[in-house]
BALOVO-292418 format. One record per residue (C-alpha): x, y, z. Coordinates in steps of 0.1 Angstrom, whole numbers, plus 5000, padded with zeros to 4 digits. Layout:
<pts>
XYZ...
</pts>
This chain:
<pts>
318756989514320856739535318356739561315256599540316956249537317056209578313856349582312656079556314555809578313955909612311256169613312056289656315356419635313156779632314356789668317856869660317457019623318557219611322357189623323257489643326657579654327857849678331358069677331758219707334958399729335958289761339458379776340358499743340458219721337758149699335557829701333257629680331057389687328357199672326656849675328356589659325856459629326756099639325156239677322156239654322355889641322755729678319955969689317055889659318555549651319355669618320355339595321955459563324755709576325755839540324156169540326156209576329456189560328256459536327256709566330456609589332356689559330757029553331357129585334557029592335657129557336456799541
</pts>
């Protein structure tokens, strides 16, 4: 689990885990959207950012 590490780090990260995106329709284009995971290091003061580029890079297919 990707999420352990943070939690480990920064334990308020439970605030925001797990990730969660939403798809949605509006005007007939599709949307995605989702918290960036690097939102979650400014917002916990994460230090080691590693496991972030693993998550941004499983979203964003990478």
């Amino acid at each position: 689990m990707l999420g352990t590490p943070l939690m480990q780090t920064s334990a308020t990260t439970v605030l925001d885990l797990p990730q969660k995106i939403i798809v949605y329709k509006e005007n007939n284009k599709v949307h995605l959207a989702y918290n960036d995971p690097f939102y979650l290091k400014e917002r916990h003061i994460i230090e080691n950012a590693e496991v972030l580029n693993t998550i941004t890079n499983k979203v964003t297919g990478n």
